[in-house]
N, C-alpha and C positions, 0 to 999 in steps of 0.2 A: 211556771206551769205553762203547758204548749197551749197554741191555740186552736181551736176545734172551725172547722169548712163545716158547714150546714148546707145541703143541697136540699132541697125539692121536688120530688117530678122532673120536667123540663127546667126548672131556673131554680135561680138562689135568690136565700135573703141577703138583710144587708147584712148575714156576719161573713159571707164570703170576702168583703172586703179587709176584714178582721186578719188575714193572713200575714206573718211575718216577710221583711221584707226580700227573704232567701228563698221565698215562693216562689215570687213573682215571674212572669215569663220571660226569658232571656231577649235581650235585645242584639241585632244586626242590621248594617247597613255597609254597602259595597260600592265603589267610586273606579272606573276605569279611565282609563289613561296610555295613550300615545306614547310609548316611551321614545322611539327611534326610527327615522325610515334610510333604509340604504337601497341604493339602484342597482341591479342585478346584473348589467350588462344588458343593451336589451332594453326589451319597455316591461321591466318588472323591477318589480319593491319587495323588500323585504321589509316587512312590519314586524315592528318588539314592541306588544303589549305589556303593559303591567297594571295593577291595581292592590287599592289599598279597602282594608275594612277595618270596621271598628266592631266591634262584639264584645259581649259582656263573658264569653264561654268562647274555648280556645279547646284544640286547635281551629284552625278555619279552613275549608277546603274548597279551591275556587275551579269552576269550566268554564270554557268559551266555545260560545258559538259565533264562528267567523264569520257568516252569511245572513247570520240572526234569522235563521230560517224558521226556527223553535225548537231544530236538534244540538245539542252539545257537540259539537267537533273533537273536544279534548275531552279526558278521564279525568279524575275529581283528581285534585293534588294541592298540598299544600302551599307549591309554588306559583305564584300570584303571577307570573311572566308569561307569556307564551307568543311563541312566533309563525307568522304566515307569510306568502308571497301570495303579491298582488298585480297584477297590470299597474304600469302608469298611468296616471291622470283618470286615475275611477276613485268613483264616489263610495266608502264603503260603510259601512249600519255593521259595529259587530255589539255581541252582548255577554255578558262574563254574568255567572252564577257563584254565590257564594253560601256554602251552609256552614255551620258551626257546630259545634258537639252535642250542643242541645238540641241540635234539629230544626233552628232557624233558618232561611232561606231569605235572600235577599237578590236582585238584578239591578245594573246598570248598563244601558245602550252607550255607544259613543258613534257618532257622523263624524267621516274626518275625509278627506282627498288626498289619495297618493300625490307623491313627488310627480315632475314631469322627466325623465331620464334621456340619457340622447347619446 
């Protein structure tokens, strides 16, 4: 026999915690990472980001924002890589988004310094 969610007004008793454990709310978290920097000619880098998640609900679809300004740069994709060009020898703050089928939402920032190129 299933088990029954009892709400209340604004809150629940304790049988809300009575929920199977196929309820429960999906878990994510998202880890970015440096994959590559190559010298452009010039004083620029080319940066190859990638990143890994863990989630409990698949698929997973990852953005970045390369300036971590708080806009996304990329469109949501399930390809976890993404590439930029940078100046050398800057300091750069980027931040990758990651949601998952359930509608979980997860960020990770990374600080890294371009190559010096010559």
């Amino acid at each position: 026999m299933g088990k029954i969610k009892l709400i209340l007004g604004i809150g629940c008793l304790a049988a809300c915690s009575i929920l199977p454990a196929s309820a429960e709310t999906e878990a994510i978290t998202v880890t970015a990472f440096v994959e590559n920097q190559v010298c452009m000619g010039g004083d620029f880098v080319q940066v190859t980001y990638s990143a890994t998640a863990q989630s409990d609900s698949h698929p997973v679809g990852f953005r970045w924002d390369f300036r971590n300004d708080g806009k996304f740069d990329t469109a949501l994709s399930t390809d976890p890589s993404a590439t930029r060009i940078f100046p050398d020898e800057t300091v750069v703050t980027t931040r990758v988004g990651a949601l998952n089928k359930a509608g979980q939402r997860a960020q990770d920032t990374i600080t890294f310094s371009t190559l010096r190129c010559e």
